[in-house]
N, C-alpha and C positions, 0 to 999 in steps of 0.2 A: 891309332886308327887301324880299322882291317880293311884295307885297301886290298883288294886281290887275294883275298883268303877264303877260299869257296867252304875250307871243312869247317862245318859247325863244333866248336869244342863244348855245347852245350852245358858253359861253367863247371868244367873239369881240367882239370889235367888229363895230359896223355895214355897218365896207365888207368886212371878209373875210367874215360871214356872208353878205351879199349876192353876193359871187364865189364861195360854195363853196352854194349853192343854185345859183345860174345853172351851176355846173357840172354838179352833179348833175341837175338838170331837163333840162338838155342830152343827158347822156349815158342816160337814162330815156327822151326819145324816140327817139335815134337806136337802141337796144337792146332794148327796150321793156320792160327785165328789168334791174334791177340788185340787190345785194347790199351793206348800208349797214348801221347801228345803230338801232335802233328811232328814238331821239331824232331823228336827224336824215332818218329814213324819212317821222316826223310832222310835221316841220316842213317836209321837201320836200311833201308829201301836200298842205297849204295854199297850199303857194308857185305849184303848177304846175297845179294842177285849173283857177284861173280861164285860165290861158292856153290852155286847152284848151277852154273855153268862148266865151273869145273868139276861136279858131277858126274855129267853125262859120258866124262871117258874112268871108268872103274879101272884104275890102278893104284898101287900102293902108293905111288908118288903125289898121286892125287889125295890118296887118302892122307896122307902124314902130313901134306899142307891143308885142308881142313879141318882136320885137327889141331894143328897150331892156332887156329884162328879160333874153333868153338872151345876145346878143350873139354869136350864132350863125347864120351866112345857110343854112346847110346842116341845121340843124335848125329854123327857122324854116320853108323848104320843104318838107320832112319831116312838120313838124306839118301845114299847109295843103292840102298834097298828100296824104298817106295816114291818118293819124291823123284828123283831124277826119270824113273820111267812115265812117271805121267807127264813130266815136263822136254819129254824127249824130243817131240814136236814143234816146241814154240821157243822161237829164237832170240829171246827175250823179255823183257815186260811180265817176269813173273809173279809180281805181287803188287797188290790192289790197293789204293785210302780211299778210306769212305770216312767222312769227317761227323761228329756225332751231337757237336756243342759243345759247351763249354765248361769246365767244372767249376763247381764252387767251390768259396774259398779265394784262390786265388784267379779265378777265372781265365784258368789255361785253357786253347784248342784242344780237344779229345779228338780222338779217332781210332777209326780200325784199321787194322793193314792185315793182311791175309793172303794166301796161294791162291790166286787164280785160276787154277786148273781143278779145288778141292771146294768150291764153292757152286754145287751142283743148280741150284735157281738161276745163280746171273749166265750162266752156261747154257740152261734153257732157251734165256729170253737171247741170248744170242744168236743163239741156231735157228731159231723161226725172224728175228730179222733178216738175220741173210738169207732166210728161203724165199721170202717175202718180195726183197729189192731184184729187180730186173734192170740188165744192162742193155739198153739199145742205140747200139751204133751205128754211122753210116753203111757199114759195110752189111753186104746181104740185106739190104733195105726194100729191095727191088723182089728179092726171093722169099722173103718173108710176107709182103704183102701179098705175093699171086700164091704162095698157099694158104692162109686166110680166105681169100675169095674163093679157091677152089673148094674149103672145108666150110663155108656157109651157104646154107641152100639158098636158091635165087628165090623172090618174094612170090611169082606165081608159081613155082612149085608148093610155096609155103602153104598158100591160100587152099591149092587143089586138097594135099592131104589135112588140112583143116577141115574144109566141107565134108570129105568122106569121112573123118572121125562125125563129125556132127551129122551125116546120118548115120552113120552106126548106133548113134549113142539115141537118136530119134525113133531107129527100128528096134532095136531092145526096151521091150516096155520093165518100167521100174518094178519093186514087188507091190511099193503103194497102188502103181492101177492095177494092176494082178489083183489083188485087195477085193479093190472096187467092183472088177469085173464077176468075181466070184459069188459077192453079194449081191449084185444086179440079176443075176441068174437066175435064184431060186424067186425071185420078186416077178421076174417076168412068165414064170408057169405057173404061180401063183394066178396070177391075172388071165393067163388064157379059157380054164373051165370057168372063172367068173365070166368071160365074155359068152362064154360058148351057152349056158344054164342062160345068161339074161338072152338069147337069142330065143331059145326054146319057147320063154314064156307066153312072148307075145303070139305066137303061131297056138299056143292050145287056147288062151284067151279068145282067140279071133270064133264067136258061133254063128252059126248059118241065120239069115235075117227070117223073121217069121213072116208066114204068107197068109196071117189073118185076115188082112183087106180085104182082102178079093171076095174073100167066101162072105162076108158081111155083106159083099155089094149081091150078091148071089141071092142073100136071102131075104134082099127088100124089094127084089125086081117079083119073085116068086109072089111075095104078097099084092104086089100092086096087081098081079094080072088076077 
């Protein structure tokens, strides 16, 4: 039975588990992205976090025990050299699973495990959640809403410079009636010497009435005497 035996021996022995962690911790830093089996994603996850912790203080003592452990001088630099300063900040939790399915074959769990800090998209989506979430607590509850109310204008102020925008906007004529009015113009002098000639006409038409009558009645009275 394994009753209270947390470490997975992942069906090895003690020294090939210990050579197939030092490799895999190896190749995680030099790549900072590998693709493994869940089981041995969580058993790397424990083996390699403290050597990344012991990192962060650059001494030789430091270095000769992770050495011992990767047996690697070129990832041993690697981690002291560039790993440890991105990871200088965060005080644990340096590496990520993301589970991928399952393989065939024998239908093991797949996944990725990778540096947290060298995974620049989930880093993104990070940073705009946190800018995003707002914390509001009791306290300064009372201060925060009276300036709110001071920084919103009151509804008839609102109204007042609404109307004076909407005349403004009513005393600025558009370029379409500009347009309009320009065209209307020469149409309307167009029409005035029409008006003015048809006024003319009628007054030279108009001739004095003839005064034939009279003289007809003239010259029948002369006969009758």
């Amino acid at each position: 039975m394994r009753h209270r035996k947390k470490i997975n021996s992942l069906g090895r022995k003690a020294a090939h588990r210990k050579e197939t962690m030092s490799s895999l911790a190896t190749a995680l830093i030099l790549n900072k992205r590998i693709t493994t089996t869940v089981a041995k994603a969580k058993a790397l996850r424990v083996y390699v976090e403290p050597l990344i912790t012991r990192s962060k203080e650059d001494s030789t003592h430091s270095r000769r025990t992770v050495f011992s452990y990767l047996k690697n001088k070129y990832a041993v630099s690697e981690l002291f050299r560039d790993v440890s300063q991105k990871v200088a900040d965060r005080p644990g939790g340096y590496t990520r699973i993301l589970k991928t399915g399952f393989r065939k074959g024998d239908a093991a769990e797949m996944c990725f495990i990778e540096l947290v800090d060298y995974n620049t998209a989930m880093l993104k989506t990070e940073e705009d959640t946190q800018q995003k979430r707002t914390r509001r607590g009791r306290r300064g509850g009372k201060k925060a809403s009276s300036e709110e109310t001071k920084s919103t204008p009151k509804p008839a102020e609102a109204q007042k410079d609404s109307q004076a925008d909407q005349a403004e906007q009513a005393e600025t004529p558009t370029p379409e009636v500009k347009e309009e009015e320009t065209k209307e113009k020469p149409k309307a002098e167009k029409a005035k010497p029409e008006a003015a000639a048809k006024e003319e006409k009628p007054e030279k038409e108009d001739k004095p009435e003839k005064e034939d009558k009279p003289e007809k009645k003239d010259e029948s009275e002369s006969k009758e005497k």
